[in-house]
Backbone as a printed PyTorch tensor [residue, N CA C, xyz], in Angstrom:
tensor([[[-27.0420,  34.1790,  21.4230],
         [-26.2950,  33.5100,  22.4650],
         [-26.3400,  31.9850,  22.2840]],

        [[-27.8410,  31.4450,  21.9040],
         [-27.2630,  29.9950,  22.0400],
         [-26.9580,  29.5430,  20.7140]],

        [[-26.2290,  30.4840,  19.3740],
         [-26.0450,  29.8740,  18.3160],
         [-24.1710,  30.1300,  18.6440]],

        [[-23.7960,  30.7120,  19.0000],
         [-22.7740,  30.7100,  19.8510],
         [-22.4000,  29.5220,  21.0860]],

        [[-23.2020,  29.0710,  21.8330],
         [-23.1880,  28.2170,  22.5620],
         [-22.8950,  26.9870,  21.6560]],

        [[-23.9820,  27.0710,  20.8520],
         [-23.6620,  25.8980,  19.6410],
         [-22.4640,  25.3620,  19.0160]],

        [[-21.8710,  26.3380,  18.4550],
         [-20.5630,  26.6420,  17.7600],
         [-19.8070,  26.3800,  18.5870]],

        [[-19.5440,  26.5320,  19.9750],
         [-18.5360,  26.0070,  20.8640],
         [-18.5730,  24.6480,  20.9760]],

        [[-19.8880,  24.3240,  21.7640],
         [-20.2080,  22.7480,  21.7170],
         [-19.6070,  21.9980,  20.1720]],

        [[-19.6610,  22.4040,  19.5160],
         [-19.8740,  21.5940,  17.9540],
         [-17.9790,  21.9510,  17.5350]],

        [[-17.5300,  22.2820,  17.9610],
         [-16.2690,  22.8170,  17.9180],
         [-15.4600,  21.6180,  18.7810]],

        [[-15.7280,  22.0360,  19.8960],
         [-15.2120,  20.8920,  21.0970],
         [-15.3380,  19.4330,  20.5260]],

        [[-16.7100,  19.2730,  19.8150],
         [-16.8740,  17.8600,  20.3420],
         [-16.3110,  17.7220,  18.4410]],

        [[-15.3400,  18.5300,  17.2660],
         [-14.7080,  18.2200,  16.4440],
         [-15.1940,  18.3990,  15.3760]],

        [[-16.0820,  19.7630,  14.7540],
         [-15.7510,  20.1690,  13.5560],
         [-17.2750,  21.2870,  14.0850]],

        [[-17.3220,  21.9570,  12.9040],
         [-18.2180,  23.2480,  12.5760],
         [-19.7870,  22.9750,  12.5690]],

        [[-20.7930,  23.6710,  12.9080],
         [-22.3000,  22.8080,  12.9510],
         [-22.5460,  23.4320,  11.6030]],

        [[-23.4120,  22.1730,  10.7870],
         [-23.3170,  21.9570,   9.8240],
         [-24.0890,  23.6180,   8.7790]],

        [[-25.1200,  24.2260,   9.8620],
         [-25.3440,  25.5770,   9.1130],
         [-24.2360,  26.5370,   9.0630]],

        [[-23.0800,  26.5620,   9.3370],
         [-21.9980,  27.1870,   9.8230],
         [-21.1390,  26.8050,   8.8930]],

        [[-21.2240,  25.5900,   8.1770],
         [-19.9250,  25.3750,   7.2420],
         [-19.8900,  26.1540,   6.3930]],

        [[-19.2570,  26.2100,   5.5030],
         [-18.9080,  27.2290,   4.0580],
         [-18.8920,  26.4260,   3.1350]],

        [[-19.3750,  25.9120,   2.3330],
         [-19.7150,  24.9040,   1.0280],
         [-18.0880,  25.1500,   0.4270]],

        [[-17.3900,  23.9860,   0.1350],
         [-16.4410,  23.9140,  -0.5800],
         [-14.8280,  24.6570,   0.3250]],

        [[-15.4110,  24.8130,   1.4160],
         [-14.1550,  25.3880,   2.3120],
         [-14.5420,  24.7480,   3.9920]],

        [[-13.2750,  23.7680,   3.9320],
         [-13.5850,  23.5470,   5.0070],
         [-14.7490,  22.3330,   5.6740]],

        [[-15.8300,  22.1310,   4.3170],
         [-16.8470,  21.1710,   4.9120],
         [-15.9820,  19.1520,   4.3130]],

        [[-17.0330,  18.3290,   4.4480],
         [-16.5750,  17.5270,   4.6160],
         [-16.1980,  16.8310,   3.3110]],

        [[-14.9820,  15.8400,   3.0740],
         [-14.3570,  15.7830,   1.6820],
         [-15.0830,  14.2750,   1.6130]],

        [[-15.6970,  13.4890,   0.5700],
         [-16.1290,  12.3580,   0.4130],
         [-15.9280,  11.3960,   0.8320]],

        [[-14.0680,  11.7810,   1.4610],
         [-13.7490,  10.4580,   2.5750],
         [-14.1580,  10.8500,   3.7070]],

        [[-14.5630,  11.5430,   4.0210],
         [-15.1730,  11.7930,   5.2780],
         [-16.4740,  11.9850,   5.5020]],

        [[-17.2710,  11.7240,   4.3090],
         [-18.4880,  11.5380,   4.5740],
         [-18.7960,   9.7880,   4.7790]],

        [[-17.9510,   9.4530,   4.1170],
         [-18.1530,   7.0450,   4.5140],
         [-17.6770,   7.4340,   5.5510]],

        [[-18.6000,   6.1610,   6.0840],
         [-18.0310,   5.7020,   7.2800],
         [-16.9750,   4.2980,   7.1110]],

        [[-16.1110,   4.2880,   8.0180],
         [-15.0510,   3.4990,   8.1840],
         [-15.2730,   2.8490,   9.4760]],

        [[-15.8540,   1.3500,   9.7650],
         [-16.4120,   1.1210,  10.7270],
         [-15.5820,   0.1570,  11.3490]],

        [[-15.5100,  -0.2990,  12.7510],
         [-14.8530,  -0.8650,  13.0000],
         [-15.4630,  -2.0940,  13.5590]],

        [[-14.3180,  -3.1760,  13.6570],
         [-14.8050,  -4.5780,  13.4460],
         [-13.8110,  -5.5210,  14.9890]],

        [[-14.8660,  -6.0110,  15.0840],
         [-14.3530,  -6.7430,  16.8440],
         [-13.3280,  -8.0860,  15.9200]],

        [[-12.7590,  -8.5020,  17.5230],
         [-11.6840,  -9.4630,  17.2170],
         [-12.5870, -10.7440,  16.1870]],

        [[-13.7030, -11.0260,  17.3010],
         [-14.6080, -12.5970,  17.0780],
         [-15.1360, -12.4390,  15.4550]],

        [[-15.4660, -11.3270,  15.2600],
         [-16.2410, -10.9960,  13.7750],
         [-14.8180, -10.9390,  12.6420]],

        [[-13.8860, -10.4350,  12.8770],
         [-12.6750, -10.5790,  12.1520],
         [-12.4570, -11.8540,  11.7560]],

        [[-12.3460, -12.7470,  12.8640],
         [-11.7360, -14.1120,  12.8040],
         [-12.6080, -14.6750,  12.2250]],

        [[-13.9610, -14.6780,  12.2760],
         [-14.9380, -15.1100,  11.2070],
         [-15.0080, -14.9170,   9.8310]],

        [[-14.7870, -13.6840,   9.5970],
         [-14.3370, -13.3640,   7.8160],
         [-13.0910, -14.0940,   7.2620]],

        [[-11.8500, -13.8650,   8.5710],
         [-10.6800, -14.4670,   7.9500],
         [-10.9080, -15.8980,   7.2950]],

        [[-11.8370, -16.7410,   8.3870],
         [-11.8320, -18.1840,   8.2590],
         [-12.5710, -18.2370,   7.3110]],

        [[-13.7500, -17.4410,   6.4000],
         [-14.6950, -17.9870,   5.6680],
         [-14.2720, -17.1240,   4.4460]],

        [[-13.5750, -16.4870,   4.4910],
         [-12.5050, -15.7940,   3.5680],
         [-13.8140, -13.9810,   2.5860]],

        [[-14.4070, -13.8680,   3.8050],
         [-15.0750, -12.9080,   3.5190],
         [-15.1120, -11.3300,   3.7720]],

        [[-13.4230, -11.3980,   3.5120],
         [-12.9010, -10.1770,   3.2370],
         [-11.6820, -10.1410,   3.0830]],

        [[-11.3970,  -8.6940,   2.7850],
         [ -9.4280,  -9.1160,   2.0620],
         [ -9.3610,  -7.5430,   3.3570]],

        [[ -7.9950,  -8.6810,   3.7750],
         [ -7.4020,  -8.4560,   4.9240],
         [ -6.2850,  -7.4080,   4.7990]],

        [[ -5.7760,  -6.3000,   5.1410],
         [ -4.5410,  -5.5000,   4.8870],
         [ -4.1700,  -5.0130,   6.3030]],

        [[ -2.4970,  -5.4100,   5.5940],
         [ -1.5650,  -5.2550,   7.4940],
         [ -0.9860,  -3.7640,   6.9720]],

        [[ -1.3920,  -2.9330,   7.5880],
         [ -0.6610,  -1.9480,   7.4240],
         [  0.6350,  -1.4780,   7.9450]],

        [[  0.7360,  -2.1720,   8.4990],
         [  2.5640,  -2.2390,   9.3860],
         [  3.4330,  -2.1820,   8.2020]],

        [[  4.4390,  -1.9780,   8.9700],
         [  5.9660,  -2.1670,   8.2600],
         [  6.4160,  -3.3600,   7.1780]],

        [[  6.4220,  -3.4570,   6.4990],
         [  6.7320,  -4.8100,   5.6290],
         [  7.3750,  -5.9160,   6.5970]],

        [[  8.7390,  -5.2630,   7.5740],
         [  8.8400,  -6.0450,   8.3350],
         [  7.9970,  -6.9220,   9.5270]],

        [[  7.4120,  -5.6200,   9.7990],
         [  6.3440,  -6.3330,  11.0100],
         [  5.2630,  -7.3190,   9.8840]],

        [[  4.8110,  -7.1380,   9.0660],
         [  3.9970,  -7.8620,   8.6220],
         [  4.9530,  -9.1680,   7.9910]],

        [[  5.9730,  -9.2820,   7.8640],
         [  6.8980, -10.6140,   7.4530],
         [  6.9610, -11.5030,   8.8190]],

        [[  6.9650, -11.2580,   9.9870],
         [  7.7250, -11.3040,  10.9070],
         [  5.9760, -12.0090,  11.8820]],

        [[  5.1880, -11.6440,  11.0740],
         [  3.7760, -12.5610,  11.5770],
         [  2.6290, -11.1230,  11.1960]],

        [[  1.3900, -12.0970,  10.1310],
         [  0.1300, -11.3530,   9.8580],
         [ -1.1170, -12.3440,  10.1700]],

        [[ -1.7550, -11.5230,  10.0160],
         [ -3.0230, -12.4240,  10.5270],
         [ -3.5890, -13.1630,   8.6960]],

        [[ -3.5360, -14.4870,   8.7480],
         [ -4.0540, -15.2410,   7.8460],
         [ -4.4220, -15.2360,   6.3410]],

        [[ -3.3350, -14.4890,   5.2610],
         [ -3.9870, -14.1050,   3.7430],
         [ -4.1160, -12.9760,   4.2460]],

        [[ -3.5550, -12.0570,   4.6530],
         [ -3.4800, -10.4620,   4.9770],
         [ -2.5460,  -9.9580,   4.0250]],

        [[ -2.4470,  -9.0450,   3.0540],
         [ -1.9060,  -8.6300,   2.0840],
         [ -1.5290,  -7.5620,   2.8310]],

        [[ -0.0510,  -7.0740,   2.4470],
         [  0.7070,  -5.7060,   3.0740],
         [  0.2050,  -4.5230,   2.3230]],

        [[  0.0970,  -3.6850,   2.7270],
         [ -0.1420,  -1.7970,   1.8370],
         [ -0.0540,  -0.9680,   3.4420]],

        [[  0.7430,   0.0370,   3.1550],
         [  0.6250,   1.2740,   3.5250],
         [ -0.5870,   2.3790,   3.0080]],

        [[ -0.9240,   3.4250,   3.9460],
         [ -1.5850,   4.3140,   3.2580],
         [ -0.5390,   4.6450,   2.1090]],

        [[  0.5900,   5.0620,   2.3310],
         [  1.7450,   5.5830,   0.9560],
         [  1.5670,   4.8490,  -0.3280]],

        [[  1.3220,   3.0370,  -0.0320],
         [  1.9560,   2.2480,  -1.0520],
         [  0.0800,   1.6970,  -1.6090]],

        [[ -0.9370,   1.9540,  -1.1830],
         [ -1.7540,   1.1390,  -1.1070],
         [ -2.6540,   1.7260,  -3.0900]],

        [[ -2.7210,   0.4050,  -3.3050],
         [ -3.2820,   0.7750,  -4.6820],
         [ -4.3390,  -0.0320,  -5.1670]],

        [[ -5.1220,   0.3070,  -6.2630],
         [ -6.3300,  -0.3340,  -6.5330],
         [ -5.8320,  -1.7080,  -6.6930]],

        [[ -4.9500,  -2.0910,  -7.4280],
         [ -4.0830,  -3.1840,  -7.3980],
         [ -4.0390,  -4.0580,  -6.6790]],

        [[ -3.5760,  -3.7060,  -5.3650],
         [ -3.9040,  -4.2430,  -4.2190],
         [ -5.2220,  -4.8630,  -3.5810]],

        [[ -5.9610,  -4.1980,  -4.0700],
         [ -7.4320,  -4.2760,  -3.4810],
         [ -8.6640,  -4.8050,  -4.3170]],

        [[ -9.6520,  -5.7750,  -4.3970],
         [-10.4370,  -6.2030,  -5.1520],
         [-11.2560,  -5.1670,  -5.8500]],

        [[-11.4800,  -5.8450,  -7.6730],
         [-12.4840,  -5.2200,  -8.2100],
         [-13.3940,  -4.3780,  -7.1870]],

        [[-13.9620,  -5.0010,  -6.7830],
         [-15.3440,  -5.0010,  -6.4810],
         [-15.1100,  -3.8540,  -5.5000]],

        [[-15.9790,  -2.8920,  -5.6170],
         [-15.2750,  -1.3830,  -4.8170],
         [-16.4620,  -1.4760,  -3.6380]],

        [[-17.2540,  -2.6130,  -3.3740],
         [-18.5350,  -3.0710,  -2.2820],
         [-17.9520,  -4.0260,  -1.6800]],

        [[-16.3450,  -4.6690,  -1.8980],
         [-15.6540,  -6.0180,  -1.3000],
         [-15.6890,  -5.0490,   0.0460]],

        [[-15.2880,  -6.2980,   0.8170],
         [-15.4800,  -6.0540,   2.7850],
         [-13.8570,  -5.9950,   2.5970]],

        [[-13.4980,  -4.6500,   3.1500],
         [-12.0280,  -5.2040,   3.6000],
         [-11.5850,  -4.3560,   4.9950]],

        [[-10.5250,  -4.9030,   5.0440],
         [-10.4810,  -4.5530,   6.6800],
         [ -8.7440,  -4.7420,   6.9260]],

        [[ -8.5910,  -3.2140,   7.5540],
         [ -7.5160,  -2.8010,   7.9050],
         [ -6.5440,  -3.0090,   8.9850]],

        [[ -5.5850,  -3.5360,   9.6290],
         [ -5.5050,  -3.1690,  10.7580],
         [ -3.3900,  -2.6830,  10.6690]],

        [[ -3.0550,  -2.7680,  12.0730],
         [ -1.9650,  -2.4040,  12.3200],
         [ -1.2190,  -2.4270,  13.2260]],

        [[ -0.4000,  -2.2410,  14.1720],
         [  0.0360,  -3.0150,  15.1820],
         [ -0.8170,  -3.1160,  16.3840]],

        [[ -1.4490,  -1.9120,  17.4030],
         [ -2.0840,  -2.1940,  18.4270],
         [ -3.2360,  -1.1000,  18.2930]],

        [[ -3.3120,  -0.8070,  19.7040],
         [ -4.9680,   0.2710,  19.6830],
         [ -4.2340,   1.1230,  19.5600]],

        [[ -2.5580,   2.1710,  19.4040],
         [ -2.1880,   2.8580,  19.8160],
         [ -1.5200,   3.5550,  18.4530]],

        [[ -1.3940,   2.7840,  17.3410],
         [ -0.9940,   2.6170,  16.3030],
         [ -2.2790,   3.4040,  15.0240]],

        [[ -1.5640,   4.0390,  14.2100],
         [ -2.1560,   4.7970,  13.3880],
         [ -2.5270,   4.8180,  12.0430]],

        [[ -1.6240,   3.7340,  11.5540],
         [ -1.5650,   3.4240,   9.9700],
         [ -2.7040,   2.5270,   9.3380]],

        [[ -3.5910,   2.1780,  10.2690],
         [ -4.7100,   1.5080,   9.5760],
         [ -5.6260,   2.0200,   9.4160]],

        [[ -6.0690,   2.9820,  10.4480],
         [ -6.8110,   4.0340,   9.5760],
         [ -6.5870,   5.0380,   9.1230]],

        [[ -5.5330,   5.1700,   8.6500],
         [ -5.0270,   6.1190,   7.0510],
         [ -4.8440,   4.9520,   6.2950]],

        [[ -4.7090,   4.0980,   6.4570],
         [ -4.8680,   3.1450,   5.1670],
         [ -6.2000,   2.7980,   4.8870]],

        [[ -7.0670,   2.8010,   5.4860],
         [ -8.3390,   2.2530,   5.4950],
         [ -8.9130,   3.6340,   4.6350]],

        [[ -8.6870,   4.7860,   5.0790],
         [ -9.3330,   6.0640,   4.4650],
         [ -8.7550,   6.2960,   3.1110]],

        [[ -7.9870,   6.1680,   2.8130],
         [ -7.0450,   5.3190,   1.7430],
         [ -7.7670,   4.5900,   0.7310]],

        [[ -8.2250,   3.8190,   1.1230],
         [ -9.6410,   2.6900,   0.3800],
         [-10.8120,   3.6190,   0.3850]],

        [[-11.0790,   4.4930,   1.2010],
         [-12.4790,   5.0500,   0.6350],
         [-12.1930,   6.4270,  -0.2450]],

        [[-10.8990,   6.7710,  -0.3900],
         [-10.6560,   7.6330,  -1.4440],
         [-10.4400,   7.2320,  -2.5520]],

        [[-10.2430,   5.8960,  -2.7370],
         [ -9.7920,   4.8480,  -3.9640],
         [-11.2770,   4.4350,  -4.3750]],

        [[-12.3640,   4.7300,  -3.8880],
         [-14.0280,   4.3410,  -3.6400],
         [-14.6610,   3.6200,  -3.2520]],

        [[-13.7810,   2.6630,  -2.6660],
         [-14.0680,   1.4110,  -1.7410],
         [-15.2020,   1.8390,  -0.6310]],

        [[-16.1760,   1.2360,  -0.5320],
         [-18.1030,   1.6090,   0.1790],
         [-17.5610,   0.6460,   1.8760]],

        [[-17.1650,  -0.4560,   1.7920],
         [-17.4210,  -1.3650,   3.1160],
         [-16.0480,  -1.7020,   3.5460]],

        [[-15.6150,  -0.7080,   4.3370],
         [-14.1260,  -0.4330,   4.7630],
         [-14.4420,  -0.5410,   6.2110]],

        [[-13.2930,  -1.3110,   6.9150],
         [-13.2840,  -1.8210,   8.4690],
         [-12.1910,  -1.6280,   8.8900]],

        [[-11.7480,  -1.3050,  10.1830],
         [-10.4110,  -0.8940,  11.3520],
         [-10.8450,  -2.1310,  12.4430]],

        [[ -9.5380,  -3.4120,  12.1670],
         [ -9.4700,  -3.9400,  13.3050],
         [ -8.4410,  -2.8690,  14.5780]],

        [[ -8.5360,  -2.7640,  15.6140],
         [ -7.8820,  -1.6710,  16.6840],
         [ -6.6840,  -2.7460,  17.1310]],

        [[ -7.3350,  -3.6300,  17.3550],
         [ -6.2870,  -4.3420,  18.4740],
         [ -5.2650,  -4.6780,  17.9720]],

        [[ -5.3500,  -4.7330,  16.2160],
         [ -3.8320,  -4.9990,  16.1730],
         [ -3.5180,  -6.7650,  16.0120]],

        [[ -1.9350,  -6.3800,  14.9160],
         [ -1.7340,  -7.4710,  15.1730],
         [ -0.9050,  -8.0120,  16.6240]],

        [[ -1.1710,  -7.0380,  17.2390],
         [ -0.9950,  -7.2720,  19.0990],
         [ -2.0390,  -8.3240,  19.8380]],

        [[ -3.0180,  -7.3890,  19.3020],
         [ -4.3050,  -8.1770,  19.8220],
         [ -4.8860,  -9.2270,  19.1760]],

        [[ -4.2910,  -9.5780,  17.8960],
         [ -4.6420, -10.8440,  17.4050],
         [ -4.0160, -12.0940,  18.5350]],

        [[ -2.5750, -11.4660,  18.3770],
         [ -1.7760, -12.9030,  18.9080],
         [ -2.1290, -13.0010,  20.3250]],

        [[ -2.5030, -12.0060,  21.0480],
         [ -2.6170, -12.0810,  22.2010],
         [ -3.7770, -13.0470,  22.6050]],

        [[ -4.9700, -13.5280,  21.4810],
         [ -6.0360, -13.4680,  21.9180],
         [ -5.4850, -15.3640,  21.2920]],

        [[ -4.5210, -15.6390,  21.0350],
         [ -4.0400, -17.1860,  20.1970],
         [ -4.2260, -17.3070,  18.7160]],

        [[ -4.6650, -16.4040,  18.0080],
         [ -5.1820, -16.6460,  17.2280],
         [ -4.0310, -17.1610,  16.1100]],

        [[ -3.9290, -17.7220,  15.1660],
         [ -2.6960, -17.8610,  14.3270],
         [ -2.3450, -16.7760,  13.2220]],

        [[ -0.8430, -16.7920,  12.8380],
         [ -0.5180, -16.2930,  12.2760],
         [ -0.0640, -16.8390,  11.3440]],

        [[  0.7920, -16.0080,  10.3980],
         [  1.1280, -16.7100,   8.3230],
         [  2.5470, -15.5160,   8.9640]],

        [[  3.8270, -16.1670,   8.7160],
         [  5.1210, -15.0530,   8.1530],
         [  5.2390, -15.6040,   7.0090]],

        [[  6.2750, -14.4070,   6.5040],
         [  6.8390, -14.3680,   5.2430],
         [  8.1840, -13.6660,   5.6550]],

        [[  8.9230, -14.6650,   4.0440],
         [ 10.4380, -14.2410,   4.1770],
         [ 10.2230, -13.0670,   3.3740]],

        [[ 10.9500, -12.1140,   3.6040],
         [ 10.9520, -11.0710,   2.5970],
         [ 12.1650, -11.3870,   2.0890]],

        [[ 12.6540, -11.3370,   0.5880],
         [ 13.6900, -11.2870,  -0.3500],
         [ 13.8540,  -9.7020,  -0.6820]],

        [[ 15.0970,  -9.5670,  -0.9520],
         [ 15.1480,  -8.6640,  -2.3270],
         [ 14.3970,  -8.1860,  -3.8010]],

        [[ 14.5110,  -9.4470,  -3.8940],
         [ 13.4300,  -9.3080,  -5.3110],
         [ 11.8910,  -8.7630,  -4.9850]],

        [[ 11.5450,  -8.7750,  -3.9530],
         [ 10.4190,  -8.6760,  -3.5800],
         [  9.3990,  -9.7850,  -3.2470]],

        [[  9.6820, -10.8210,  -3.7910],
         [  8.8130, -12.2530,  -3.4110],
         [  9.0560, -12.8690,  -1.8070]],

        [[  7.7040, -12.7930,  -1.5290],
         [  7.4350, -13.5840,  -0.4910],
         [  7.1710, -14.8170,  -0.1340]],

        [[  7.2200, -15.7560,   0.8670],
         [  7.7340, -17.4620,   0.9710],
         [  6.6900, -17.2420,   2.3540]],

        [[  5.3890, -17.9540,   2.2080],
         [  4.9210, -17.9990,   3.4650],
         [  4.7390, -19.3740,   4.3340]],

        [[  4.6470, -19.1290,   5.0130],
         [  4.1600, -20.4010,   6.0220],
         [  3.2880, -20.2290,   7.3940]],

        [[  2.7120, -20.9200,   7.8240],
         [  1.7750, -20.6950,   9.1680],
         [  2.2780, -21.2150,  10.2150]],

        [[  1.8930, -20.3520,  11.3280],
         [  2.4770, -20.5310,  12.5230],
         [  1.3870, -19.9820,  13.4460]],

        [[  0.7700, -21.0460,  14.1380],
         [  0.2070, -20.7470,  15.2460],
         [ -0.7840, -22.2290,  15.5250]]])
């Protein structure tokens, strides 16, 4: 009865108790064993300014043309590649995307820890909650060709 009790509890609160899994079916895949941690506004704005982490807007190319938070490089989970992202698979980087309500930063962020990236971060608030809070922003023109023309604004 209470290994049953268990299994419900452990069910509810979002996946199988761990004597219960089935090795290789179902248990947890390497991106889901990192953690993907998340990072407050004040601690963000501190990396941005001291440049101690690489920043990714996961929005729309447009939304990220149209205002990003400071040297924030664009990737989708779809588009996001080692390329994109520093050597160093221990670099701090940190995801975000439009608000708390918004989804693409952490699939982009999980994204980076399937690529093997160790120190992966989810800003929530968004670049909602950046501007809301004054903080400045960088647009870019988007072209055709693909080259971007930035400037700061805030």
């Amino acid at each position: 009865m209470k290994l049953a009790a268990l299994f419900v509890f452990a069910t509810l609160a979002g996946g199988a108790p761990a004597a219960l899994a089935c090795p290789g079916h179902g248990g947890q895949t390497a991106a889901a064993k990192a953690a993907v941690g998340d990072v407050a506004l004040a601690d963000l704005a501190a990396w941005v300014e001291k440049k101690e982490a690489t920043v990714v807007d996961a929005n729309k190319k447009e939304t990220w043309a149209a205002g990003h938070i400071p040297g924030a490089v664009h990737a989708t989970a779809a588009t996001l590649t080692v390329a994109a992202l520093p050597a160093d698979k221990a670099a701090k980087l940190v995801f975000y995307c439009y608000n708390e309500q918004c989804g693409a930063a952490p699939k982009a962020a999980a994204k980076a820890v399937e690529l093997g990236y160790t120190n992966v971060f989810v800003y929530k608030g968004g670049i909602e909650g950046w501007k809301k809070a004054g903080k400045a922003v960088e647009v870019a023109e988007v072209k055709a060709a693909g080259t971007e023309k930035k400037q700061a604004d805030g």
